[in-house]
N, C-alpha and C positions, 0 to 999 in steps of 0.2 A: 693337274688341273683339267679338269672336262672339257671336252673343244668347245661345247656350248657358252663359255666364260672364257673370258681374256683380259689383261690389262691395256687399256685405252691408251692408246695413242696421242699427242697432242698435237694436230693438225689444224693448219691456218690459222697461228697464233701470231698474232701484229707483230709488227716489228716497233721495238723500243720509241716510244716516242710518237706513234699514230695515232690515229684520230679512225676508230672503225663504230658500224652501227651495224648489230647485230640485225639479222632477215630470215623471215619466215620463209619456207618451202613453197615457192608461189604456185608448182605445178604437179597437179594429180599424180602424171607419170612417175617424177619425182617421188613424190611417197610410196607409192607402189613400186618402185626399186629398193628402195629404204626397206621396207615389208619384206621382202623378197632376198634381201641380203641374211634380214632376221628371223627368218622363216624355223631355219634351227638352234633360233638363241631362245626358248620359252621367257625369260624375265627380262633381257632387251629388247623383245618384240613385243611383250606386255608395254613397257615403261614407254616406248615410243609412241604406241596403238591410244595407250591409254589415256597419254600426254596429248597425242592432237585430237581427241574427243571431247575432254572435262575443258582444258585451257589450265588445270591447276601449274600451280609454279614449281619446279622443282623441289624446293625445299619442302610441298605437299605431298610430292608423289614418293620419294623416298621416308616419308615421314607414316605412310600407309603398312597398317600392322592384318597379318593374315587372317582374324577376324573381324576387320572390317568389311571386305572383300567376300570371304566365304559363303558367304548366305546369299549374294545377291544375285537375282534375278534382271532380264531384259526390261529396261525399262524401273526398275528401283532406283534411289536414289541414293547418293553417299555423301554425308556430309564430314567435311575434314576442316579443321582449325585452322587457318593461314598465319604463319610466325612470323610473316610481315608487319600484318597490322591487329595480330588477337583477336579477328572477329572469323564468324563460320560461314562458310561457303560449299551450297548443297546444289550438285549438278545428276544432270540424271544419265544413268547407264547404258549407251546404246548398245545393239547387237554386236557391233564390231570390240567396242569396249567388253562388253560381257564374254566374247568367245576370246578373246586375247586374256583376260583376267582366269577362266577356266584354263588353260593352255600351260598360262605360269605356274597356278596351284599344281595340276596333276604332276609338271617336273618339280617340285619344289619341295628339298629335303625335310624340311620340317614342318609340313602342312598342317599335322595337326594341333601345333602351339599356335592358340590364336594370337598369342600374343609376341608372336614370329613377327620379323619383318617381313611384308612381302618381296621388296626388293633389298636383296643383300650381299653380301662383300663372299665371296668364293672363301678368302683369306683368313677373313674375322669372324666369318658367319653377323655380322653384323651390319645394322642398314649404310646403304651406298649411302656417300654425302653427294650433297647438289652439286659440288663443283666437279667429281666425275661423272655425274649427268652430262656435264657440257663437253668433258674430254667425249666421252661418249660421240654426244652429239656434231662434235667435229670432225673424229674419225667416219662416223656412217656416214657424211655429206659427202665425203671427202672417195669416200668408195663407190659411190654413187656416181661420182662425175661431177656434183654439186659444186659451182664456182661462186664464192661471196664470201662472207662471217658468219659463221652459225656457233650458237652455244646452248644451254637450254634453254634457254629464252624463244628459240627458235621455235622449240613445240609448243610454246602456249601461244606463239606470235602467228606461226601454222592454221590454228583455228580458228583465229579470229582474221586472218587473212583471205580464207577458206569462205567463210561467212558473207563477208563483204562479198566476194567474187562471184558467189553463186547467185546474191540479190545484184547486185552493180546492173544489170540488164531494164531494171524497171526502178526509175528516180524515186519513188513514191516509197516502195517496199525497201530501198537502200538506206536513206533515211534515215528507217526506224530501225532498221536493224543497227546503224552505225550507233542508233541512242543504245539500244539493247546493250551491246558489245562493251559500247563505257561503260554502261552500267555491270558488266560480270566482268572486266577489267577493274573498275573501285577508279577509273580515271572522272575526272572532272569536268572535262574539255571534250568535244568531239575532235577539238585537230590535235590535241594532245592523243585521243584513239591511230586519228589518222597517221601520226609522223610516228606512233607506235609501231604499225603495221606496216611502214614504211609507205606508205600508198601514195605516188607520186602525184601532182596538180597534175600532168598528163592521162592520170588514169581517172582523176577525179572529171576530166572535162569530157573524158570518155560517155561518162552517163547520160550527157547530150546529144548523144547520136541518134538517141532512141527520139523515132518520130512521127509523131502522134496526129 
């Protein structure tokens, strides 16, 4: 097996009978160790990169075939099915997304089947399923130094925690971002966003500081 692929580990699984709530990566540094761990995994540094850019859910991101991907350019957009709820969800391709998506094609055995998984099983040659996304995503926290619950949930939870944090400075522009966010989340509620992203009434009073 190529040192770039491994079998996941299952780190910081509850103990029988808990009560845990899955958390987003709340600090930059943090990700960029993540990054940095993945640096020589091209399809786990893809799946991570790519996961806290779109916000897609797991069972998207492994569901992505190597002609969806291929063609796209900085800034294009890709739209993917959600087998949550049967409807389509089209995010657009940043720089960082686009050079992580290049990275994984040029290692990836069978680039030229478009109808390749992009993300797939070393084993089966066939697509990862969503729940070793999360073994995934526990092990890399877990290497990191990362102390909480992480699963995949974590990378879609990642970018919309990310979001919030970089508007939280000005009440006006946080707002509307927090409508945005439910609105590419499909949540209903703005404090259904909020307890999504775990964002404490402490961080929420935070935006009070700002004084005008």
């Amino acid at each position: 097996m190529p040192e770039q692929y491994y079998k996941p580990r299952n780190f910081n699984h509850p103990k029988k009978g808990s009560c845990t709530k899955t958390e987003p990566i709340r600090n930059k540094c943090d990700i960029e160790r993540i990054k940095a761990l993945l640096d020589d995994k091209p399809r786990d540094y893809c799946l991570f990169t790519l996961g806290i850019n779109t916000a897609f859910r797991a069972s998207e991101l492994v569901s992505i075939l190597v002609g969806q991907v291929s063609h796209l350019r900085p800034f294009d957009t890709l739209t993917l099915k959600q087998p949550k709820t049967g409807k389509f969800r089209t995010v657009t391709i940043n720089q960082n997304a686009y050079e992580a998506i290049r990275r994984c094609l040029a290692a990836h055995p069978d680039r030229d089947n478009l109808d390749a998984p992009l993300f797939f099983s070393m084993t089966t040659r066939r697509a990862l399923k969503a729940n070793t996304l999360s073994k995934y995503m526990k092990e890399w926290c877990a290497l990191a130094g990362l102390q909480g619950q992480f699963s995949s949930h974590s990378i879609r939870k990642t970018w919309g925690y990310s979001v919030y944090r970089y508007y939280n400075h000005d009440i006006a522009h946080s707002s509307r971002k927090i409508a945005e966010i439910m609105m590419a989340f499909g949540h209903k509620t703005e404090r259904q966003t909020l307890d999504y992203l775990c964002i404490s009434d402490r961080e929420i009073q935070s935006l009070f500081q700002m004084e005008l």
